[in-house]
N, CA, C and O atoms as a GROMACS GRO file, in nm:
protein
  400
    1UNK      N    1  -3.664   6.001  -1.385
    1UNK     CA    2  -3.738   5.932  -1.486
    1UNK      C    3  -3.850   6.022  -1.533
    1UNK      O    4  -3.920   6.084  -1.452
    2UNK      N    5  -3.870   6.030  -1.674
    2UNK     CA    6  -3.979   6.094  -1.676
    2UNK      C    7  -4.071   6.016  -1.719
    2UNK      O    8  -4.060   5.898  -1.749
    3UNK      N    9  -4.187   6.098  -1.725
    3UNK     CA   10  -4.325   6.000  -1.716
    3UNK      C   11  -4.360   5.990  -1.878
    3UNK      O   12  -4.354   6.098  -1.938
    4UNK      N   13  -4.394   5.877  -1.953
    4UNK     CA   14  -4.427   5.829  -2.088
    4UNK      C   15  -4.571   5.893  -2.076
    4UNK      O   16  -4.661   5.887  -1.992
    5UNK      N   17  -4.541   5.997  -2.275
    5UNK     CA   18  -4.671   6.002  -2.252
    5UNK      C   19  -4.773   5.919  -2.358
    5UNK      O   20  -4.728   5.829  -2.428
    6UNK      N   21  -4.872   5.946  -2.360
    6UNK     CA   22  -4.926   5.816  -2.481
    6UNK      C   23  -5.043   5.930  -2.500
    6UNK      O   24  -5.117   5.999  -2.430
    7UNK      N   25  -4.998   5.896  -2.716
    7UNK     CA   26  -5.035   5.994  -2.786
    7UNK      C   27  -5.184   5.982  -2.796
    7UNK      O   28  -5.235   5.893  -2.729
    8UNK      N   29  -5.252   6.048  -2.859
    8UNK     CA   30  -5.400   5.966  -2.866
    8UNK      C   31  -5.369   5.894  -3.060
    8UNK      O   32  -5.263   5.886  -3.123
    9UNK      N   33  -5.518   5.852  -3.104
    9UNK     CA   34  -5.482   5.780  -3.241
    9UNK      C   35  -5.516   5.930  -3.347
    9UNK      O   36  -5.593   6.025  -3.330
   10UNK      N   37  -5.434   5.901  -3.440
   10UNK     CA   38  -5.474   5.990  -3.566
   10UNK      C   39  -5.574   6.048  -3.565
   10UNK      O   40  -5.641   6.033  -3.462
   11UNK      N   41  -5.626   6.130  -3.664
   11UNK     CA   42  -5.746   6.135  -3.666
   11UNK      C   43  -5.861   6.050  -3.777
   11UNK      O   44  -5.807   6.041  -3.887
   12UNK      N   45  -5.954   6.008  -3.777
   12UNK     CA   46  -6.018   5.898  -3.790
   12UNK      C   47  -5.991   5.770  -3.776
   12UNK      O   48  -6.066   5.697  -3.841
   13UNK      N   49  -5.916   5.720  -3.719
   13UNK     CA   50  -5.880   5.599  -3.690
   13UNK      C   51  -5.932   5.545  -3.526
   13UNK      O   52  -5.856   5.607  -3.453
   14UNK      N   53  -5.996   5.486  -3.464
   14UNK     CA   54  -5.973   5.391  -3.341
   14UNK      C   55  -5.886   5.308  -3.273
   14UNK      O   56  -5.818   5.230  -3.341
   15UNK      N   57  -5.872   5.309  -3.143
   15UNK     CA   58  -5.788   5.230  -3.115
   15UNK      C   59  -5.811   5.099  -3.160
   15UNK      O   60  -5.740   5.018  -3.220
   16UNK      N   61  -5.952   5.098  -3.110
   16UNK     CA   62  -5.978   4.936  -3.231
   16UNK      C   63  -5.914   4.897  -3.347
   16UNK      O   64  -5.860   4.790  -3.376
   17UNK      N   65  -5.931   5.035  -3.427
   17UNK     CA   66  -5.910   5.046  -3.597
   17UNK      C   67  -5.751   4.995  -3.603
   17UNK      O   68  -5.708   4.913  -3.685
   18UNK      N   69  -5.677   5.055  -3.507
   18UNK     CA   70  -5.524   5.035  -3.467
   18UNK      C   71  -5.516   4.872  -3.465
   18UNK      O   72  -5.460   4.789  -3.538
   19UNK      N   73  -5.604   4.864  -3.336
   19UNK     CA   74  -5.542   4.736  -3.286
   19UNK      C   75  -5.551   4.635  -3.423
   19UNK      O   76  -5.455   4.593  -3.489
   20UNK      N   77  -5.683   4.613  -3.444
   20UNK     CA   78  -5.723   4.534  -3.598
   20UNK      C   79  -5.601   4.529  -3.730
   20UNK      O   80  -5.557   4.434  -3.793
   21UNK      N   81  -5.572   4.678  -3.736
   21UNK     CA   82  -5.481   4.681  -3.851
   21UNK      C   83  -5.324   4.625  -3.797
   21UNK      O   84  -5.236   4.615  -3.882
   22UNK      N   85  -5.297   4.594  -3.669
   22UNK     CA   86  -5.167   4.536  -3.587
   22UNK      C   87  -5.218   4.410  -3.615
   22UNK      O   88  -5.163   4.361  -3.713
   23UNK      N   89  -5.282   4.358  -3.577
   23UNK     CA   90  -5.346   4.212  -3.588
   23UNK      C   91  -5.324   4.145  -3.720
   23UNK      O   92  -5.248   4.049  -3.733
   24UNK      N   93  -5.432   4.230  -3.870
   24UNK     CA   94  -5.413   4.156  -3.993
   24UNK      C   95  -5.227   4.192  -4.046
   24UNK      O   96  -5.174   4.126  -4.136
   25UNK      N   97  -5.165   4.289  -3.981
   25UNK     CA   98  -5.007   4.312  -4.037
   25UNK      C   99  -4.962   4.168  -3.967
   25UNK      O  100  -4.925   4.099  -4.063
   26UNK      N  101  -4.946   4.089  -3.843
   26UNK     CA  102  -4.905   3.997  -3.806
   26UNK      C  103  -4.948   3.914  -3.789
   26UNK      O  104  -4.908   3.847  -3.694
   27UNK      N  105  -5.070   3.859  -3.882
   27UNK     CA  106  -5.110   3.769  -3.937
   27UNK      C  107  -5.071   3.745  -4.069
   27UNK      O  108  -5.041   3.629  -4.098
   28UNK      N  109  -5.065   3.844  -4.170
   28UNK     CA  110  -4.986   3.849  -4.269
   28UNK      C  111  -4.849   3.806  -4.264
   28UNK      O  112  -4.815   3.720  -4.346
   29UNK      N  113  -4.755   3.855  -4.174
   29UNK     CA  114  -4.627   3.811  -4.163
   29UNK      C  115  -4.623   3.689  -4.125
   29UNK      O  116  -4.532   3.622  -4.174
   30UNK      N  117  -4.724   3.620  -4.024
   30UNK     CA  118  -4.718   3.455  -3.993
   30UNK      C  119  -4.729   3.396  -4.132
   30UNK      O  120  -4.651   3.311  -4.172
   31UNK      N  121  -4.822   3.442  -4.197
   31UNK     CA  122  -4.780   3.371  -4.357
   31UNK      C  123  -4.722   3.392  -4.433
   31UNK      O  124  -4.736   3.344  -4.546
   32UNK      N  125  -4.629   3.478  -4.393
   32UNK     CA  126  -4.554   3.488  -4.561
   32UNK      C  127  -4.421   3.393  -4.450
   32UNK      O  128  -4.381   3.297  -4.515
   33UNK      N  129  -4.400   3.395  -4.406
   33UNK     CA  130  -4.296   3.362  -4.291
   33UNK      C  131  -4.352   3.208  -4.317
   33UNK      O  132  -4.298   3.157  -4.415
   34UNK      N  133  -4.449   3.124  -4.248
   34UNK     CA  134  -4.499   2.994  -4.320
   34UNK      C  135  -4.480   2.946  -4.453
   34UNK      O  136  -4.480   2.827  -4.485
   35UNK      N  137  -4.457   3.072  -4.552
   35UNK     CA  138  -4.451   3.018  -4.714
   35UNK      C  139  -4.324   3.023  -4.724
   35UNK      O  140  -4.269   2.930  -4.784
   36UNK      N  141  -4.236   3.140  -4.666
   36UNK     CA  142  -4.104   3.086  -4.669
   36UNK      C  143  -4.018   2.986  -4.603
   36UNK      O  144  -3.902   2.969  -4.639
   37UNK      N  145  -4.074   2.920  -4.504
   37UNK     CA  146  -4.036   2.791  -4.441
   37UNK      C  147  -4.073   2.687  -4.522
   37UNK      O  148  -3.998   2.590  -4.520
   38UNK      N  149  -4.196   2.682  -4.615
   38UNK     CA  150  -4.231   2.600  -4.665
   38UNK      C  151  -4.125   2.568  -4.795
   38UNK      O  152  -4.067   2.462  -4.821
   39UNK      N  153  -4.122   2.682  -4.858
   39UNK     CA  154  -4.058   2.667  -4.990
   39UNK      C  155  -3.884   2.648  -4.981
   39UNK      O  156  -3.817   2.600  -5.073
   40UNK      N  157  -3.829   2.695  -4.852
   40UNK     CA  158  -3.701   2.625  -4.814
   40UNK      C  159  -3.729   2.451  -4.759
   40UNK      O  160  -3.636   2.370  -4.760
   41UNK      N  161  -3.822   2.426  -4.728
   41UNK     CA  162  -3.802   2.309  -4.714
   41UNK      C  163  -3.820   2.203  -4.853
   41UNK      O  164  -3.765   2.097  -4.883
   42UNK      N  165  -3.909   2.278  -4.911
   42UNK     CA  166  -3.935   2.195  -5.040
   42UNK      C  167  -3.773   2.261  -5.150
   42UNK      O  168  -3.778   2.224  -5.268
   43UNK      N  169  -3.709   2.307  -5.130
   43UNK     CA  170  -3.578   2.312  -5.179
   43UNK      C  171  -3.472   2.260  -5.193
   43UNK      O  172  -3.400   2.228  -5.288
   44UNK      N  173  -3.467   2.251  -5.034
   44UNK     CA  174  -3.382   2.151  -4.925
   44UNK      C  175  -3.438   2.025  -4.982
   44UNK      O  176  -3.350   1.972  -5.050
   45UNK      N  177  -3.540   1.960  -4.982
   45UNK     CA  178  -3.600   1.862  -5.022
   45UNK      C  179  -3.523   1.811  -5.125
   45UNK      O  180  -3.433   1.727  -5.128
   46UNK      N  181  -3.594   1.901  -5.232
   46UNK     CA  182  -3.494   1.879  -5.394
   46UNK      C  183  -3.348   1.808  -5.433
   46UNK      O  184  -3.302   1.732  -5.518
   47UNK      N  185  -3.299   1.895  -5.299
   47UNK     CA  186  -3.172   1.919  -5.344
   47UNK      C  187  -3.160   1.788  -5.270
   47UNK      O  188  -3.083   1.716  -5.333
   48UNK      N  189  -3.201   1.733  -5.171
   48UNK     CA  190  -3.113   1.603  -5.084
   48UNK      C  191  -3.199   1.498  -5.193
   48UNK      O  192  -3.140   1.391  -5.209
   49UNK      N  193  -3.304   1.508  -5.255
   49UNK     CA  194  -3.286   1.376  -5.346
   49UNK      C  195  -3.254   1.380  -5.472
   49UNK      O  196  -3.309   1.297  -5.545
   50UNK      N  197  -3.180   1.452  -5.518
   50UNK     CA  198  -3.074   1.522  -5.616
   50UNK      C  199  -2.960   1.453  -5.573
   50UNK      O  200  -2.918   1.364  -5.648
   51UNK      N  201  -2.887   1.481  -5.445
   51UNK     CA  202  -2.777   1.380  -5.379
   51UNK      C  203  -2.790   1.277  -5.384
   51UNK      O  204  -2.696   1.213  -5.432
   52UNK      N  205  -2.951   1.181  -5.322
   52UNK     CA  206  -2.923   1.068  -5.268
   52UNK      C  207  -2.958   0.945  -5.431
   52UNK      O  208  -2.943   0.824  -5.448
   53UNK      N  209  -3.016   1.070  -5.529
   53UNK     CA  210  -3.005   1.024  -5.650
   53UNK      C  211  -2.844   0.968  -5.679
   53UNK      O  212  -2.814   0.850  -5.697
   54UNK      N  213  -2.753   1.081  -5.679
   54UNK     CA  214  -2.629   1.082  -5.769
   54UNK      C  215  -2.543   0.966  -5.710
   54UNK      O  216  -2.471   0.899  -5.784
   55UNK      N  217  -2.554   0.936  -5.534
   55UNK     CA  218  -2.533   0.874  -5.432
   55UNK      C  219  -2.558   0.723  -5.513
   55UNK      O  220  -2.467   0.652  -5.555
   56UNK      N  221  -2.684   0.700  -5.522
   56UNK     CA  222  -2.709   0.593  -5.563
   56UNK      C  223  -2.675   0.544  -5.694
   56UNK      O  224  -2.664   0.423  -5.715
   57UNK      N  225  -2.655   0.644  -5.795
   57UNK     CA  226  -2.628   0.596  -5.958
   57UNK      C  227  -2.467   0.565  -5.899
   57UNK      O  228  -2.415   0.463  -5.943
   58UNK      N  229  -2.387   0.647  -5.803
   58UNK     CA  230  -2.244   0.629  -5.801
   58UNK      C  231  -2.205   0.484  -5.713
   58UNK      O  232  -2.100   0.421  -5.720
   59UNK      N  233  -2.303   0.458  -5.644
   59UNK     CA  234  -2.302   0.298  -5.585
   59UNK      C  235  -2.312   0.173  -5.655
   59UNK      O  236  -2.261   0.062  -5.637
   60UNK      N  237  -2.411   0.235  -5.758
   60UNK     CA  238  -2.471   0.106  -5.874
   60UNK      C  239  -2.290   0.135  -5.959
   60UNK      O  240  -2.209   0.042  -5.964
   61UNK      N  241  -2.271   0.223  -5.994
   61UNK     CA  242  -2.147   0.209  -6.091
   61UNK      C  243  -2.033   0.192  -6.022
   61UNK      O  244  -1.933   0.168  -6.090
   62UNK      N  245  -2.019   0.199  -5.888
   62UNK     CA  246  -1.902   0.096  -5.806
   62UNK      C  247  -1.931  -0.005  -5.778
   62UNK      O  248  -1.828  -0.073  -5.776
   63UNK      N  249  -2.041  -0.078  -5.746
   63UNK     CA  250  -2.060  -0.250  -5.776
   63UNK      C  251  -2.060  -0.238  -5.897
   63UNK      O  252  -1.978  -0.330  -5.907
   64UNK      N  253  -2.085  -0.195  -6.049
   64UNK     CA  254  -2.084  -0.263  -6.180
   64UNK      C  255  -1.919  -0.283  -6.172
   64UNK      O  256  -1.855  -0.374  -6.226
   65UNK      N  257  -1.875  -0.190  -6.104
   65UNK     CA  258  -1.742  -0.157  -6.158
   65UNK      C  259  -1.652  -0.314  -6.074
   65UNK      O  260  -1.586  -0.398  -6.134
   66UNK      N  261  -1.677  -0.311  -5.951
   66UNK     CA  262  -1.618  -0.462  -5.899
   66UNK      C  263  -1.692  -0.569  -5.954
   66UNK      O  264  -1.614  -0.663  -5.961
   67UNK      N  265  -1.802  -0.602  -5.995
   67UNK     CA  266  -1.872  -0.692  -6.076
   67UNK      C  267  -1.798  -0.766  -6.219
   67UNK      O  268  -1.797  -0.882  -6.262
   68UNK      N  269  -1.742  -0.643  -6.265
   68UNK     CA  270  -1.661  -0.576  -6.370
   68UNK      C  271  -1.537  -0.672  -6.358
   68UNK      O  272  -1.500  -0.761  -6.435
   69UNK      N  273  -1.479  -0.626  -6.232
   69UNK     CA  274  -1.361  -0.702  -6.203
   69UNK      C  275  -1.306  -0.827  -6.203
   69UNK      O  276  -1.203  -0.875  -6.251
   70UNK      N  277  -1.451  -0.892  -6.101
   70UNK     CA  278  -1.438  -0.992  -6.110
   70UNK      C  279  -1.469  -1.094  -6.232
   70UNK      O  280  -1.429  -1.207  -6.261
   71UNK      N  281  -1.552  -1.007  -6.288
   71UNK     CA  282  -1.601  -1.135  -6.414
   71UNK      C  283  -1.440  -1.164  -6.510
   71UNK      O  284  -1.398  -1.275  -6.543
   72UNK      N  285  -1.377  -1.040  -6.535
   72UNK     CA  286  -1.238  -1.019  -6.567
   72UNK      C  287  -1.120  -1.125  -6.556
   72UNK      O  288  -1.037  -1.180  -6.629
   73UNK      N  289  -1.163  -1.121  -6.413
   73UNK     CA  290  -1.024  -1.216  -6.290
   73UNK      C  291  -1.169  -1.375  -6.360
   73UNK      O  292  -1.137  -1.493  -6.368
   74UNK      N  293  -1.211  -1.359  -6.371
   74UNK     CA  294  -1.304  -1.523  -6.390
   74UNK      C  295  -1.255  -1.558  -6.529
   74UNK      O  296  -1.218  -1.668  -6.569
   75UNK      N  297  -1.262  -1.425  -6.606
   75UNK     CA  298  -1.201  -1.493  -6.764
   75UNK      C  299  -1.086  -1.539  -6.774
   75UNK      O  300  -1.061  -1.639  -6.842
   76UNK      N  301  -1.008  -1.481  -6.714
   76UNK     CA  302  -0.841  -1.484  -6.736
   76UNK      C  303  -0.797  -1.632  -6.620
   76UNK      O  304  -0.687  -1.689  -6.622
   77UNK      N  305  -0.883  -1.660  -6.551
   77UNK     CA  306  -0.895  -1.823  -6.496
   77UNK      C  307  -0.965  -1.970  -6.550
   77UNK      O  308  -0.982  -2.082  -6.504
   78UNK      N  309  -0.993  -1.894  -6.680
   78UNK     CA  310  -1.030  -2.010  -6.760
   78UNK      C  311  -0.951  -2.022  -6.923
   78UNK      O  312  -0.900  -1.958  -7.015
   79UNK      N  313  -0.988  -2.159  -6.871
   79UNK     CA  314  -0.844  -2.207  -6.997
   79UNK      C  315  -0.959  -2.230  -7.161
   79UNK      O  316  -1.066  -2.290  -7.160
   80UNK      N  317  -0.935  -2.206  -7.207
   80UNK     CA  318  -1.084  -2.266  -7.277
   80UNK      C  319  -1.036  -2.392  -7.374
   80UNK      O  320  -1.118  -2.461  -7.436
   81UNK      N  321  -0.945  -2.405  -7.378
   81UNK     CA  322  -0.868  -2.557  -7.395
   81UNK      C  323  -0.977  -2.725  -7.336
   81UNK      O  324  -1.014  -2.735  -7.219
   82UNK      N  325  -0.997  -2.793  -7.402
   82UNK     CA  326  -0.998  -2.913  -7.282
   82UNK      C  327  -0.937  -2.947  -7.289
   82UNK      O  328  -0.903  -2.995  -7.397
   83UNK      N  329  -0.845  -2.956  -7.150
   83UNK     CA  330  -0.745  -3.023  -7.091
   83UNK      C  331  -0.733  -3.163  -7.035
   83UNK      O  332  -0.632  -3.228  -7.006
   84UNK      N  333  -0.876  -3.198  -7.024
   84UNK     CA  334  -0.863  -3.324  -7.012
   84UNK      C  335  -0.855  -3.431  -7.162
   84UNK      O  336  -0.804  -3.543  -7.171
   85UNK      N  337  -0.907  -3.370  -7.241
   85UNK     CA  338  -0.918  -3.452  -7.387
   85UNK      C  339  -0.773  -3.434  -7.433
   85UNK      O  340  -0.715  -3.540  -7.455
   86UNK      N  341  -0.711  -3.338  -7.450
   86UNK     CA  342  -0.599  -3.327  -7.524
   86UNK      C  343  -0.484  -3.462  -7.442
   86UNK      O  344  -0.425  -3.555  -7.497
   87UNK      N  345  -0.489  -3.425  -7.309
   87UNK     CA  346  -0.404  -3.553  -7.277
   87UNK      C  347  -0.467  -3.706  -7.286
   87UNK      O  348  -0.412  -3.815  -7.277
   88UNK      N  349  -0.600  -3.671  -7.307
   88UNK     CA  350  -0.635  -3.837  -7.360
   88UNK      C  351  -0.592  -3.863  -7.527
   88UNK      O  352  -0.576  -3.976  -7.574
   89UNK      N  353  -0.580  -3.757  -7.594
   89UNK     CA  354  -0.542  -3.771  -7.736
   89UNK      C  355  -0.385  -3.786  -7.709
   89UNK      O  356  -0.341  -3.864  -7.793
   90UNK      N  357  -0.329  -3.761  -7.662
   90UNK     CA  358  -0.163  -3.712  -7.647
   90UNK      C  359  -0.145  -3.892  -7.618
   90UNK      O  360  -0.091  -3.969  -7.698
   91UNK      N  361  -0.205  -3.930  -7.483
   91UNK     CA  362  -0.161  -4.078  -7.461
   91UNK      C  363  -0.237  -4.178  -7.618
   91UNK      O  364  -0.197  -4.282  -7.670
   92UNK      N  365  -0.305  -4.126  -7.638
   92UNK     CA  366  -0.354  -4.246  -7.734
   92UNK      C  367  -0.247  -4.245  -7.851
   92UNK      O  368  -0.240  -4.343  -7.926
   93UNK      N  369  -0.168  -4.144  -7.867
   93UNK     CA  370  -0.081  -4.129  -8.013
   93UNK      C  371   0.036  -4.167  -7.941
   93UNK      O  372   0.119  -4.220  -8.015
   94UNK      N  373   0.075  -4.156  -7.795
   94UNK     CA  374   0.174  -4.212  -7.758
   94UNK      C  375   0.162  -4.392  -7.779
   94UNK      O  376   0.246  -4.468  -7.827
   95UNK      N  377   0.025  -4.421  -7.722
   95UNK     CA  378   0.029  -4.582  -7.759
   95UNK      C  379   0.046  -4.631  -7.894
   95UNK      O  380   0.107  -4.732  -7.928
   96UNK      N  381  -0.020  -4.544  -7.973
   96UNK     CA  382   0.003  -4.592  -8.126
   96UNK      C  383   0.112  -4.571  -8.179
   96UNK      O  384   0.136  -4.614  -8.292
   97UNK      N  385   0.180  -4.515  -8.124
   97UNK     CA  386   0.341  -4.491  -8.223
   97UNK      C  387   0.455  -4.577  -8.101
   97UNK      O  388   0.574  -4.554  -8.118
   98UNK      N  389   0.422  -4.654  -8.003
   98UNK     CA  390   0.529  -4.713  -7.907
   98UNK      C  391   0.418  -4.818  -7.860
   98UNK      O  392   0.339  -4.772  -7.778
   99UNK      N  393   0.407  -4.899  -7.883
   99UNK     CA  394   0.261  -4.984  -7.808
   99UNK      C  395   0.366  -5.087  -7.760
   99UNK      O  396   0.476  -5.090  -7.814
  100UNK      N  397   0.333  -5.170  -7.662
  100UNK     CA  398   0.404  -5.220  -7.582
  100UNK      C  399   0.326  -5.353  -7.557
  100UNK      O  400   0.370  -5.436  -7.476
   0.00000   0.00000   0.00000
């Protein structure tokens, strides 16, 4: 094994000066690293209520759409006739033309 050697610093610089300038470089990177977590989340964000938008307009237009249906199946079950009057007219012309 050989023995590591350790250089001294530049010239005009301190180890201090070193250490300090290591320090504000990875403090810098904690924030840009924070702004890019941030701005993927506010993306991500976007985009899932973008979905839970389209989600929801496509729910409202599958209940309009069975709503739809049924009012449909409700028309086509009504007679719009009265059915009870016509056979009260039907017997009354039967009595008047056969009266007994």
């Amino acid at each position: 094994m050989t023995p590591e050697t350790i250089s001294p610093p530049p010239e005009g610089q301190t180890v201090t000066g070193l250490v300090s300038g290591i320090l504000q470089d990875v403090q810098q990177l904690v924030k840009q690293q924070v702004a890019l977590v941030r701005a993927e989340v506010k993306a991500d964000f976007h985009r899932t209520m973008q979905a839970a938008a389209l989600l929801a307009v496509g729910a409202f237009a599958l209940l309009g759409a069975v709503l739809a249906a049924v009012g449909v199946q409700r028309f086509r079950s009504i007679n719009p006739l009265p059915d009870q009057s016509v056979e009260e007219i039907k017997e009354n012309v039967r009595w008047m033309t056969n009266p007994k």
